[in-house]
PDB file of N, CA, C and O in Angstrom, chain B, residues numbered from 101:
ATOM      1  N   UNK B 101       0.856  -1.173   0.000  1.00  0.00           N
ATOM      2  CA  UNK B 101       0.000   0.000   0.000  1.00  0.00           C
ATOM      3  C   UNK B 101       0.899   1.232   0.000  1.00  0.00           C
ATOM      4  O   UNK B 101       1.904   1.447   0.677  1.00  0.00           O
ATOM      5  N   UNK B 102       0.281   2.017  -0.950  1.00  0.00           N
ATOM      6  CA  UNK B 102       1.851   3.384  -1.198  1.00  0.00           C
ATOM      7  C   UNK B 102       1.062   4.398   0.158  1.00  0.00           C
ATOM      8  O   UNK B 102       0.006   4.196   0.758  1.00  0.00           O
ATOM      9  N   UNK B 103       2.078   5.512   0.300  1.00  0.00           N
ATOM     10  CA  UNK B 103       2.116   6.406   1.186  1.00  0.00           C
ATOM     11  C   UNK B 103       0.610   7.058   1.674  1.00  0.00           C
ATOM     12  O   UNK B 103       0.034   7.229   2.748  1.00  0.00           O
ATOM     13  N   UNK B 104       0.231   7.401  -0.245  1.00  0.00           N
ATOM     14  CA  UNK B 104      -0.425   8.140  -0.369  1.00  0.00           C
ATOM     15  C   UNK B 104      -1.647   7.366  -0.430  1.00  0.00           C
ATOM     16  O   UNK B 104      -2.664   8.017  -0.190  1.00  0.00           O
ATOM     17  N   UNK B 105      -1.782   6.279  -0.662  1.00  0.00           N
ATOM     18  CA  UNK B 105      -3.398   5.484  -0.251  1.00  0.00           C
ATOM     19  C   UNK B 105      -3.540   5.273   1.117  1.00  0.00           C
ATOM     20  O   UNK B 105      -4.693   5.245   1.548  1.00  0.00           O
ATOM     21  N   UNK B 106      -2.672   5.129   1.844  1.00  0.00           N
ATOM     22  CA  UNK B 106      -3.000   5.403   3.733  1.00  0.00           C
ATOM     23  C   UNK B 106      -2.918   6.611   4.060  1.00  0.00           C
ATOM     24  O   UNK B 106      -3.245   6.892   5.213  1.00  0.00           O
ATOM     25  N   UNK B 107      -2.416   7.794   3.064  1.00  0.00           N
ATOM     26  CA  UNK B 107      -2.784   9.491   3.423  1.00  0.00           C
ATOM     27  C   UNK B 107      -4.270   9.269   3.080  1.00  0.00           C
ATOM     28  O   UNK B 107      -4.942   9.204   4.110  1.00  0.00           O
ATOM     29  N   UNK B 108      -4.858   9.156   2.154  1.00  0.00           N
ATOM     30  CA  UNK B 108      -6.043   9.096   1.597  1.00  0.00           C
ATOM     31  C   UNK B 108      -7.281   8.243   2.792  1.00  0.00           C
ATOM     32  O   UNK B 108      -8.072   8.842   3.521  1.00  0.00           O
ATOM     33  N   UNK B 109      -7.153   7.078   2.706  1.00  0.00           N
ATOM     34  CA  UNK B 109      -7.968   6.110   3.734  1.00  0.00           C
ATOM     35  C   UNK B 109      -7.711   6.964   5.215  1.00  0.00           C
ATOM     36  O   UNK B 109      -8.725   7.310   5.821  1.00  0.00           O
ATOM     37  N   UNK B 110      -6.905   7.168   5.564  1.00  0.00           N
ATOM     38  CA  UNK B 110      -6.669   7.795   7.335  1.00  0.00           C
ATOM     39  C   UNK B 110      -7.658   8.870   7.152  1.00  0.00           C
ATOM     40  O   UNK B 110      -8.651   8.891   7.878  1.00  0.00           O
ATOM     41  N   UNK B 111      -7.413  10.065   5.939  1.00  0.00           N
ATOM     42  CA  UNK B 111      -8.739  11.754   5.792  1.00  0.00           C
ATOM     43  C   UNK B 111      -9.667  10.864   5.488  1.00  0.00           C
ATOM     44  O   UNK B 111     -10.264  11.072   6.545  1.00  0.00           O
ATOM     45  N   UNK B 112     -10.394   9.960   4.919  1.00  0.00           N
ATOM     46  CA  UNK B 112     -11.579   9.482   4.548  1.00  0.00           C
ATOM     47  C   UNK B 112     -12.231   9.199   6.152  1.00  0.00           C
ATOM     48  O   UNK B 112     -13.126   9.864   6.675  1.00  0.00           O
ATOM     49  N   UNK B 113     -11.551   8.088   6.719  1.00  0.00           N
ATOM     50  CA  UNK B 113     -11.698   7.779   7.758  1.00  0.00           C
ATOM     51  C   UNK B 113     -11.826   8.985   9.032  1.00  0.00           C
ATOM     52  O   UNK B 113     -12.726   8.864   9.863  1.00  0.00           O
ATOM     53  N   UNK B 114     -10.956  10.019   9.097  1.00  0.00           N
ATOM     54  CA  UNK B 114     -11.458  11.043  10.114  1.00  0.00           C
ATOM     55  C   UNK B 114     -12.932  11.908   9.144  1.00  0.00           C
ATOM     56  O   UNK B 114     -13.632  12.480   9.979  1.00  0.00           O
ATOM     57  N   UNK B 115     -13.204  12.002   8.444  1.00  0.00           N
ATOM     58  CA  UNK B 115     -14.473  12.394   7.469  1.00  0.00           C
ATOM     59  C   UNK B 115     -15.141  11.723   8.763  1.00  0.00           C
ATOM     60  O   UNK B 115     -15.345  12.009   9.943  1.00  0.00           O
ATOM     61  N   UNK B 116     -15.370  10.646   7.853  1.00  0.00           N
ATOM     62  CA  UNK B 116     -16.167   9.574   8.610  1.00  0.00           C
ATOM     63  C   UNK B 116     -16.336   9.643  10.651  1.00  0.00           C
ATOM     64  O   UNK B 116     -17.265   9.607  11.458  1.00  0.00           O
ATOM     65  N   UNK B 117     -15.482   9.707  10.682  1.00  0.00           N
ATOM     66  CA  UNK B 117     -15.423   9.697  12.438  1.00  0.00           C
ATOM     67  C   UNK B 117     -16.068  10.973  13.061  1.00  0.00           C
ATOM     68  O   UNK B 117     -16.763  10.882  14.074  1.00  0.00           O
ATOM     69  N   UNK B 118     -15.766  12.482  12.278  1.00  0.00           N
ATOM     70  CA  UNK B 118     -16.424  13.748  12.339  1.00  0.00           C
ATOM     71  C   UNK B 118     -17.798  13.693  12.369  1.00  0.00           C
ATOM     72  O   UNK B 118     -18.459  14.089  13.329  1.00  0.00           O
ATOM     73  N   UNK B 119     -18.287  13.193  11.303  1.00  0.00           N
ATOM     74  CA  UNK B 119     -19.824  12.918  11.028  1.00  0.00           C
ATOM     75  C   UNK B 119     -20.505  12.401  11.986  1.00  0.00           C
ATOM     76  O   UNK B 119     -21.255  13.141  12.622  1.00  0.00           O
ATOM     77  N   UNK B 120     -20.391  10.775  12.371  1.00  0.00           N
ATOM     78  CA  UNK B 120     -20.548  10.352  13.388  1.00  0.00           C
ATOM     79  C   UNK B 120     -20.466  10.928  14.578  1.00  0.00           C
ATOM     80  O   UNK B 120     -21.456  10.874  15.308  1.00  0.00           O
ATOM     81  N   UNK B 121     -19.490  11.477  14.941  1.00  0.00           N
ATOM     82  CA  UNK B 121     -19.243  12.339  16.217  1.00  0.00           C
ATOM     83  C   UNK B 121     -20.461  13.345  16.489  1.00  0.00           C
ATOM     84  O   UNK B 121     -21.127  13.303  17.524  1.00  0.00           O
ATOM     85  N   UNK B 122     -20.683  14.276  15.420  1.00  0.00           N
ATOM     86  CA  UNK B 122     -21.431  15.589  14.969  1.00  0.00           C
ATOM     87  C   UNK B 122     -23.034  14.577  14.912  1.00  0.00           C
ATOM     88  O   UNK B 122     -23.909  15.295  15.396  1.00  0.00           O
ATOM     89  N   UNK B 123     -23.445  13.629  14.618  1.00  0.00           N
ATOM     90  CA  UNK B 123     -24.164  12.688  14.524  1.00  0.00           C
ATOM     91  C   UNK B 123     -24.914  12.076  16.092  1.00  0.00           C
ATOM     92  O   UNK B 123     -26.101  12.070  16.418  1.00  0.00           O
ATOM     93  N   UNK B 124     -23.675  11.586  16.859  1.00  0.00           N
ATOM     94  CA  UNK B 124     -23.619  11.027  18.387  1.00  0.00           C
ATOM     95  C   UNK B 124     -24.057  12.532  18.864  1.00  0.00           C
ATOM     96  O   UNK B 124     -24.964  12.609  19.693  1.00  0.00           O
ATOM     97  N   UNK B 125     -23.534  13.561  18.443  1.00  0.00           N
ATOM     98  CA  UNK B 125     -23.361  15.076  19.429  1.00  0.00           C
ATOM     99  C   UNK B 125     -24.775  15.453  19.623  1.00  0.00           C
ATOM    100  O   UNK B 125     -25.081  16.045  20.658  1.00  0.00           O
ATOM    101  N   UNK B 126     -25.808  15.129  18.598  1.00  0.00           N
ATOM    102  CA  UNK B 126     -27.177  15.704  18.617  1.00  0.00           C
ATOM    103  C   UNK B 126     -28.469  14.708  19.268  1.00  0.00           C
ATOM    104  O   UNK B 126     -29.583  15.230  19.311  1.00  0.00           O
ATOM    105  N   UNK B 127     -28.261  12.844  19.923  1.00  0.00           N
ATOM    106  CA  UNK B 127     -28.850  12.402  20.443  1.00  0.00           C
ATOM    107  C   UNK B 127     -28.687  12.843  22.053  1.00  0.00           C
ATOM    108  O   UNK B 127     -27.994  13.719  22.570  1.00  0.00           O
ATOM    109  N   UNK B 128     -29.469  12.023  22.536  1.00  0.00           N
ATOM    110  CA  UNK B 128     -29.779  12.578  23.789  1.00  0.00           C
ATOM    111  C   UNK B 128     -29.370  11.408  24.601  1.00  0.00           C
ATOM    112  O   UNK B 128     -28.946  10.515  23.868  1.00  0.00           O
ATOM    113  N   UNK B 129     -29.341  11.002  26.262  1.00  0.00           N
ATOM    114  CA  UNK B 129     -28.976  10.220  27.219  1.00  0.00           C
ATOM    115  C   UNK B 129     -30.282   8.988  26.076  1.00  0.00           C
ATOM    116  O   UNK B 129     -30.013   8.056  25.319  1.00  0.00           O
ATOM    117  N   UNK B 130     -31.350   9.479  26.395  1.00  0.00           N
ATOM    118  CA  UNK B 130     -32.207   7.992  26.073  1.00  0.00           C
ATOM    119  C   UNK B 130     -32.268   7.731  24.869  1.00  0.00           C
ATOM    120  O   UNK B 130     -32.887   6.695  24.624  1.00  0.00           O
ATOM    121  N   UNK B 131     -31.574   8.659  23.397  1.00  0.00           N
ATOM    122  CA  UNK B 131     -31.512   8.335  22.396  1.00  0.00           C
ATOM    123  C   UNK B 131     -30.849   6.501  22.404  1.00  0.00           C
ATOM    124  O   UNK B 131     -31.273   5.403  22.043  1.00  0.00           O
ATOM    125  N   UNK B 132     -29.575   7.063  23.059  1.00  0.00           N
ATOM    126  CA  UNK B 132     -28.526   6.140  22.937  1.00  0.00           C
ATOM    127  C   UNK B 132     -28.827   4.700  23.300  1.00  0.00           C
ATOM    128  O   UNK B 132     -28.248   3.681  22.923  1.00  0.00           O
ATOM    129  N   UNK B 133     -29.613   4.808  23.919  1.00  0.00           N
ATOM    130  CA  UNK B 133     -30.702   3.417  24.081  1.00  0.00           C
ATOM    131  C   UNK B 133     -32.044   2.734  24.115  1.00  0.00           C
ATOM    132  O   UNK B 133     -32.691   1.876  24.714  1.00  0.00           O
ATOM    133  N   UNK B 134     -32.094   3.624  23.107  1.00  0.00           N
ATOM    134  CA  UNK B 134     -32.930   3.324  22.238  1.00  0.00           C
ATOM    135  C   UNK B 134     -32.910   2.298  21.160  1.00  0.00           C
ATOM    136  O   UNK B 134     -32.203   2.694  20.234  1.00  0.00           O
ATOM    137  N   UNK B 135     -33.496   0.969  20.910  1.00  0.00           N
ATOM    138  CA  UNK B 135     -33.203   0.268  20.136  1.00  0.00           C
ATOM    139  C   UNK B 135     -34.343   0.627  18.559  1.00  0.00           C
ATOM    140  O   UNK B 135     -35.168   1.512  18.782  1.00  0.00           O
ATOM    141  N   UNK B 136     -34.377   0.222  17.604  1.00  0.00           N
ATOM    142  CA  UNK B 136     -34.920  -0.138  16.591  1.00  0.00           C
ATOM    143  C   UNK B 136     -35.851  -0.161  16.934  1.00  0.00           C
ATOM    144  O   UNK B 136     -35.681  -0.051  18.148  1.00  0.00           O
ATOM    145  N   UNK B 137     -37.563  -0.278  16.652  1.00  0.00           N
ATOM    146  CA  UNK B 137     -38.678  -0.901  17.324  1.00  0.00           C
ATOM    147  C   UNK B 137     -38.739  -2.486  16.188  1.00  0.00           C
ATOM    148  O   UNK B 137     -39.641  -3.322  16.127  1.00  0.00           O
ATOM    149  N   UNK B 138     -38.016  -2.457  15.763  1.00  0.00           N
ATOM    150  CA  UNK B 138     -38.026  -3.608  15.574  1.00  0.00           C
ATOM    151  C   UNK B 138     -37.440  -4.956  16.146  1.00  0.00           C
ATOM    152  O   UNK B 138     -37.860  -6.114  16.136  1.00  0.00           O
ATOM    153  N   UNK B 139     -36.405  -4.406  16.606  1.00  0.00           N
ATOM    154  CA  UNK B 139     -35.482  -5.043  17.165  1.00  0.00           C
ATOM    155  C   UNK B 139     -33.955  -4.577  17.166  1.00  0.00           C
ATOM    156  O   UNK B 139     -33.771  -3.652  16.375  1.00  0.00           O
ATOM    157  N   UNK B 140     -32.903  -4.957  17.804  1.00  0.00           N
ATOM    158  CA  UNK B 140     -31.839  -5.164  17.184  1.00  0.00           C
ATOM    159  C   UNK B 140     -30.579  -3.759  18.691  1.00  0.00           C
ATOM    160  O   UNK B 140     -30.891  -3.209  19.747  1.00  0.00           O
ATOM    161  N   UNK B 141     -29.707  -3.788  18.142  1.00  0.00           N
ATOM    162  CA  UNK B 141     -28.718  -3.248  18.953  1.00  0.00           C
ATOM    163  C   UNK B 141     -29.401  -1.959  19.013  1.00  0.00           C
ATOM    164  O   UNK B 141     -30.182  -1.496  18.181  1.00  0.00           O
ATOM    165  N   UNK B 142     -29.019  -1.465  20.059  1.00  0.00           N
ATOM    166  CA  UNK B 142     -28.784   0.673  20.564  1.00  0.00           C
ATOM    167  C   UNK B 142     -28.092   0.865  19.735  1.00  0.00           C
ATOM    168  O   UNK B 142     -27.594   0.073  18.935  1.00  0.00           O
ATOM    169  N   UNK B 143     -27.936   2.435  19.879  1.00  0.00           N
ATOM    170  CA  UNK B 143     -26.915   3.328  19.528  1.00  0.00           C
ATOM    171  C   UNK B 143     -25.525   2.665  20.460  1.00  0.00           C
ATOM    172  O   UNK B 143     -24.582   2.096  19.912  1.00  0.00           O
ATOM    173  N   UNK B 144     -25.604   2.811  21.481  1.00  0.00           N
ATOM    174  CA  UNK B 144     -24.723   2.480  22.527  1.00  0.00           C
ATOM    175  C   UNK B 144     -24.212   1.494  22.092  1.00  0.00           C
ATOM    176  O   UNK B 144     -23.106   1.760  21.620  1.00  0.00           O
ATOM    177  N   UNK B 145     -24.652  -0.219  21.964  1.00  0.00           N
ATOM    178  CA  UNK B 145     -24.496  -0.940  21.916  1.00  0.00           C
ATOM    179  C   UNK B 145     -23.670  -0.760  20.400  1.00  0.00           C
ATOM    180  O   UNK B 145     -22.511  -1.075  20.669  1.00  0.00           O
ATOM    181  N   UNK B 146     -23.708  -0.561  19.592  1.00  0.00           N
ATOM    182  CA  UNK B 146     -23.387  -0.380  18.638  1.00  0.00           C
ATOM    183  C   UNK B 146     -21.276   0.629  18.487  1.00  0.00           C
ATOM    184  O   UNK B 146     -20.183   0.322  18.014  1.00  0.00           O
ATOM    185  N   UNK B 147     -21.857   1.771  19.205  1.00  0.00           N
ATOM    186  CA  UNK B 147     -20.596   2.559  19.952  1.00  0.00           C
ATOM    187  C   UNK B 147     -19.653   1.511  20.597  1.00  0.00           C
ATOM    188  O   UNK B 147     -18.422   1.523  20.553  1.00  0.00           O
ATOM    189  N   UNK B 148     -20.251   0.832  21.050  1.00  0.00           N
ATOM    190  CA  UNK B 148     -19.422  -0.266  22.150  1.00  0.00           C
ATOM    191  C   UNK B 148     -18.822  -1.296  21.463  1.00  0.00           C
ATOM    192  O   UNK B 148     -17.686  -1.734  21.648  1.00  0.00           O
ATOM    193  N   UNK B 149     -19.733  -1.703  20.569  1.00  0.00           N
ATOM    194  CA  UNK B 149     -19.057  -2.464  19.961  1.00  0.00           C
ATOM    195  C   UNK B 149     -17.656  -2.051  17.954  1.00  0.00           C
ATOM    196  O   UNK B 149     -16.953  -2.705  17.184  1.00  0.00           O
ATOM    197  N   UNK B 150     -18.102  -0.608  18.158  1.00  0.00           N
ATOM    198  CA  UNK B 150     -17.567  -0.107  17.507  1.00  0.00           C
ATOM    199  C   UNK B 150     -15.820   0.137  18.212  1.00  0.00           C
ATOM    200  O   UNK B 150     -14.798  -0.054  17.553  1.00  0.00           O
ATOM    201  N   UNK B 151     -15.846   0.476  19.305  1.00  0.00           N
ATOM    202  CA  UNK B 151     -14.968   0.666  20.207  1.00  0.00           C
ATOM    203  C   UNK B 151     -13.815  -0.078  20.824  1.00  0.00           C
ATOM    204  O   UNK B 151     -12.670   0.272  21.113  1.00  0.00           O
ATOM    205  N   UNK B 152     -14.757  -1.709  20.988  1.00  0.00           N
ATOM    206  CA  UNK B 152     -13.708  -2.809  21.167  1.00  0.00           C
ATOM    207  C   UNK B 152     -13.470  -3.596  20.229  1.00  0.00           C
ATOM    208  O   UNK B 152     -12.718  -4.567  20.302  1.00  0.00           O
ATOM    209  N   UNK B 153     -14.205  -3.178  19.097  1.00  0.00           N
ATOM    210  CA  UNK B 153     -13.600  -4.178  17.311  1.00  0.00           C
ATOM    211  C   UNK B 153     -12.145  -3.101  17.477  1.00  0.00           C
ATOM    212  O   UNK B 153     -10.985  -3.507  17.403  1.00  0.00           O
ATOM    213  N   UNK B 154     -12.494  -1.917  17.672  1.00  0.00           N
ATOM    214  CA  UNK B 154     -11.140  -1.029  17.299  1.00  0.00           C
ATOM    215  C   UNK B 154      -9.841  -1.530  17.977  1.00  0.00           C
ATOM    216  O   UNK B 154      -8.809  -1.945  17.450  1.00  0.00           O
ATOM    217  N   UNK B 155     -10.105  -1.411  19.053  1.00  0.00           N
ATOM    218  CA  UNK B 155      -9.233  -1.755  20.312  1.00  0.00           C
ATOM    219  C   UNK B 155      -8.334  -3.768  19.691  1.00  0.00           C
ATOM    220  O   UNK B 155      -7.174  -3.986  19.343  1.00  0.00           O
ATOM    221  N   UNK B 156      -9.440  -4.697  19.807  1.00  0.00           N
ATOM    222  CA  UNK B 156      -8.682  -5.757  19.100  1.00  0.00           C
ATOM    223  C   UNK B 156      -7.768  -5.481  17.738  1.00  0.00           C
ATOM    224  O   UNK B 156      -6.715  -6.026  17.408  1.00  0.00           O
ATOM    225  N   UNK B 157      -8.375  -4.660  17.198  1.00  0.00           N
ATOM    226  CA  UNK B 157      -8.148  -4.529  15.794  1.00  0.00           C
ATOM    227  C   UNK B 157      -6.548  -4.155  15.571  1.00  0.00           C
ATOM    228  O   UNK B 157      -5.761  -4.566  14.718  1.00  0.00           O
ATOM    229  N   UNK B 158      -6.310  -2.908  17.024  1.00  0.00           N
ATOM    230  CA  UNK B 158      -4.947  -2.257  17.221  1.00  0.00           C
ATOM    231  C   UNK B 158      -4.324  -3.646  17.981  1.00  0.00           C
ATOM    232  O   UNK B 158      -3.356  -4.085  17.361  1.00  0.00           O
ATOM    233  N   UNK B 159      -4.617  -4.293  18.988  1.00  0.00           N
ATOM    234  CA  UNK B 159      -3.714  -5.657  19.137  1.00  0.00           C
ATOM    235  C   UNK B 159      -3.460  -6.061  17.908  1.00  0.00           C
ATOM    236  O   UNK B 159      -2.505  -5.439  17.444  1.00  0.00           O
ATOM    237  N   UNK B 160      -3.870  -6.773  17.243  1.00  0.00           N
ATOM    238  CA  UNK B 160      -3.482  -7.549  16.538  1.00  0.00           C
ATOM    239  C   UNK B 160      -2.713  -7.347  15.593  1.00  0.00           C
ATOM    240  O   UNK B 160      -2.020  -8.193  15.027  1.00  0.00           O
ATOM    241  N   UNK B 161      -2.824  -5.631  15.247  1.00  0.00           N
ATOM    242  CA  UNK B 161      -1.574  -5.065  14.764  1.00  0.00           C
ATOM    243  C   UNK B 161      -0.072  -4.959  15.313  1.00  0.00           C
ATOM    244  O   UNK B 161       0.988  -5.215  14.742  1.00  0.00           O
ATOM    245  N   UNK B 162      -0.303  -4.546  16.469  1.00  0.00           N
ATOM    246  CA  UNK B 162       0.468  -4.885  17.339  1.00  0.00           C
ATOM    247  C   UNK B 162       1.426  -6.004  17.348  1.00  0.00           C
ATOM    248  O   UNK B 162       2.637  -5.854  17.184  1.00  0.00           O
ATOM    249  N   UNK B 163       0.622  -7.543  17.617  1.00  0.00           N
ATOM    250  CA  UNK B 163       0.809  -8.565  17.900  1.00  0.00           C
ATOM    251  C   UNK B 163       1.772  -8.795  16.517  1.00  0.00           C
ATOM    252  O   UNK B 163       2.876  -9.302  16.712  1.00  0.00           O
ATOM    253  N   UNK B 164       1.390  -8.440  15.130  1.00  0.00           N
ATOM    254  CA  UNK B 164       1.746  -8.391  13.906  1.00  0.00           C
ATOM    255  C   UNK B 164       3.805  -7.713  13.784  1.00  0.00           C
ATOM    256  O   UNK B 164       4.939  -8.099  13.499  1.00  0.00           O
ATOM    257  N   UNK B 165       3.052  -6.558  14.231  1.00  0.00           N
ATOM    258  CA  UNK B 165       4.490  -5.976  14.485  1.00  0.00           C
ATOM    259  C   UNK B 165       5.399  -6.581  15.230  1.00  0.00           C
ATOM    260  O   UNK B 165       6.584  -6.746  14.939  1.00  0.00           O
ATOM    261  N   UNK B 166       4.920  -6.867  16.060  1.00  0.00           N
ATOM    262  CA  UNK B 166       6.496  -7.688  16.919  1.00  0.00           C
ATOM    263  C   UNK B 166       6.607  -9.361  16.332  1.00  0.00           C
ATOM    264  O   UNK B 166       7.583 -10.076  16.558  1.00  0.00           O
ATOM    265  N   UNK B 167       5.707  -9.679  15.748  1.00  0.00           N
ATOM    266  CA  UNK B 167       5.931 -11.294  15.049  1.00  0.00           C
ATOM    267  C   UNK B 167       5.427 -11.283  13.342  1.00  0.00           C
ATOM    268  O   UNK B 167       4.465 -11.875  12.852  1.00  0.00           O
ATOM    269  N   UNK B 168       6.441 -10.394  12.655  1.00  0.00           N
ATOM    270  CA  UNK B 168       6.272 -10.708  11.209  1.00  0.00           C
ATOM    271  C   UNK B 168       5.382 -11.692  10.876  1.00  0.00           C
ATOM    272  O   UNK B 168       4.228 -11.732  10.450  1.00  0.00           O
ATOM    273  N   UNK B 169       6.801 -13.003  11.391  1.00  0.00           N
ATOM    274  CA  UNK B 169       6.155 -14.263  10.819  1.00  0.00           C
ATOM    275  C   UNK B 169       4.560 -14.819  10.996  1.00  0.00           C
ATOM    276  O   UNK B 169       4.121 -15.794  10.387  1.00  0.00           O
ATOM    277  N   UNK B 170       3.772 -13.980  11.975  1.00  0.00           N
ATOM    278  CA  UNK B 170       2.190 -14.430  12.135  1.00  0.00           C
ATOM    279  C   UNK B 170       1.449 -14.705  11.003  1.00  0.00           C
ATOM    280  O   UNK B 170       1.640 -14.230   9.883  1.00  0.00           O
ATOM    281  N   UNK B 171       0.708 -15.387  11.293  1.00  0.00           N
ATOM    282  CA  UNK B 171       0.012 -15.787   9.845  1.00  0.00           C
ATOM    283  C   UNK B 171      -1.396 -16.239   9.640  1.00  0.00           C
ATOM    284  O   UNK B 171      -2.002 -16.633   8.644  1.00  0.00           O
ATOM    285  N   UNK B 172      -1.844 -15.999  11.313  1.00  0.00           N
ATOM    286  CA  UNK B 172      -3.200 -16.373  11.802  1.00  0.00           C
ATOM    287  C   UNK B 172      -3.631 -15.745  12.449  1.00  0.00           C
ATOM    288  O   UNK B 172      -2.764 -15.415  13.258  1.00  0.00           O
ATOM    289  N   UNK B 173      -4.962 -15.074  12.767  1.00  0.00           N
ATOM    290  CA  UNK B 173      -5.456 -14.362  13.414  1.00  0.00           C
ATOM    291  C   UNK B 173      -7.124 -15.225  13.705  1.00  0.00           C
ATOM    292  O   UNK B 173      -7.509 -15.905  12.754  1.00  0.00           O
ATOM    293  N   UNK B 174      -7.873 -15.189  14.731  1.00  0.00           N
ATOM    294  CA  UNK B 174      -9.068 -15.691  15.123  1.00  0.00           C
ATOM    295  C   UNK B 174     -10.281 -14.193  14.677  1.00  0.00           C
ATOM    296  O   UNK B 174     -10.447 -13.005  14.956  1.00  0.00           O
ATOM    297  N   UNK B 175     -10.772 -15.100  13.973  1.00  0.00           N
ATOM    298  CA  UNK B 175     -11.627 -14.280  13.056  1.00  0.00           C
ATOM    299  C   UNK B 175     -12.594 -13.021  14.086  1.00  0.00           C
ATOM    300  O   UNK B 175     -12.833 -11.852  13.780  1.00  0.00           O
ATOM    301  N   UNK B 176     -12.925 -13.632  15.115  1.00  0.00           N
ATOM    302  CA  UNK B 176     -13.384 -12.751  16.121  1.00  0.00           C
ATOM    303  C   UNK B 176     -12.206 -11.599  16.430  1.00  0.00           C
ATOM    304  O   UNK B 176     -12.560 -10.458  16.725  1.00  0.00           O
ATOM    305  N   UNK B 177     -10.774 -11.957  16.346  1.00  0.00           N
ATOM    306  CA  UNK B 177     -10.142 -11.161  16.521  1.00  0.00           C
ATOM    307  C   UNK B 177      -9.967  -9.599  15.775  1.00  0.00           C
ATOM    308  O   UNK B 177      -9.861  -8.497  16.314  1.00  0.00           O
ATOM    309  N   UNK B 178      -9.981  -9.949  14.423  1.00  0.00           N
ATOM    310  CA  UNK B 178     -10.404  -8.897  13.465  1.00  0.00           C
ATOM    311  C   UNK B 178     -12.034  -8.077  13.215  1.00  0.00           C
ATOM    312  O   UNK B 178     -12.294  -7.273  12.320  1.00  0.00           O
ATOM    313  N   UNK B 179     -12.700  -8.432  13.987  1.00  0.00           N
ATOM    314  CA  UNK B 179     -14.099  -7.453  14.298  1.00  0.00           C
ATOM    315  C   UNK B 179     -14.731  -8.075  12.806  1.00  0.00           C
ATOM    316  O   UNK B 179     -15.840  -7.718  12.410  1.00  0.00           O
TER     317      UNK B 179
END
């Protein structure tokens, strides 16, 4: 991947994170848990799980960096 396609993906990605943010900034305490009336995750729940896919996501980079040779990762591990 050249320089300039991870300059590119990183501004796409803070785009993206702004919005959301500016997005999260205008619900309220009971928005956030509020589910679907159909069913299905919160806002929250959703944040949360947005939060610790991230968090594994940076291990395993991590884990990557100090062991080149890795070559497996547990699919739960990658979100």
């Amino acid at each position: 991947m050249s320089t300039d396609t991870t300059v590119d993906a990183a501004a796409q990605a803070d785009v993206g994170m702004a919005r959301l943010q500016e997005a999260l900034g205008r619900l309220s305490d009971g928005d956030l848990h509020r589910a679907h009336r159909g069913g299905g995750w919160t806002v929250a729940q959703v944040i949360s799980h947005m939060n610790v896919a991230t968090l594994m996501w940076r291990g395993d980079l991590e884990r990557l960096r100090h062991d080149p040779e890795l070559t497996f990762f547990f699919r739960e591990e990658i979100g």
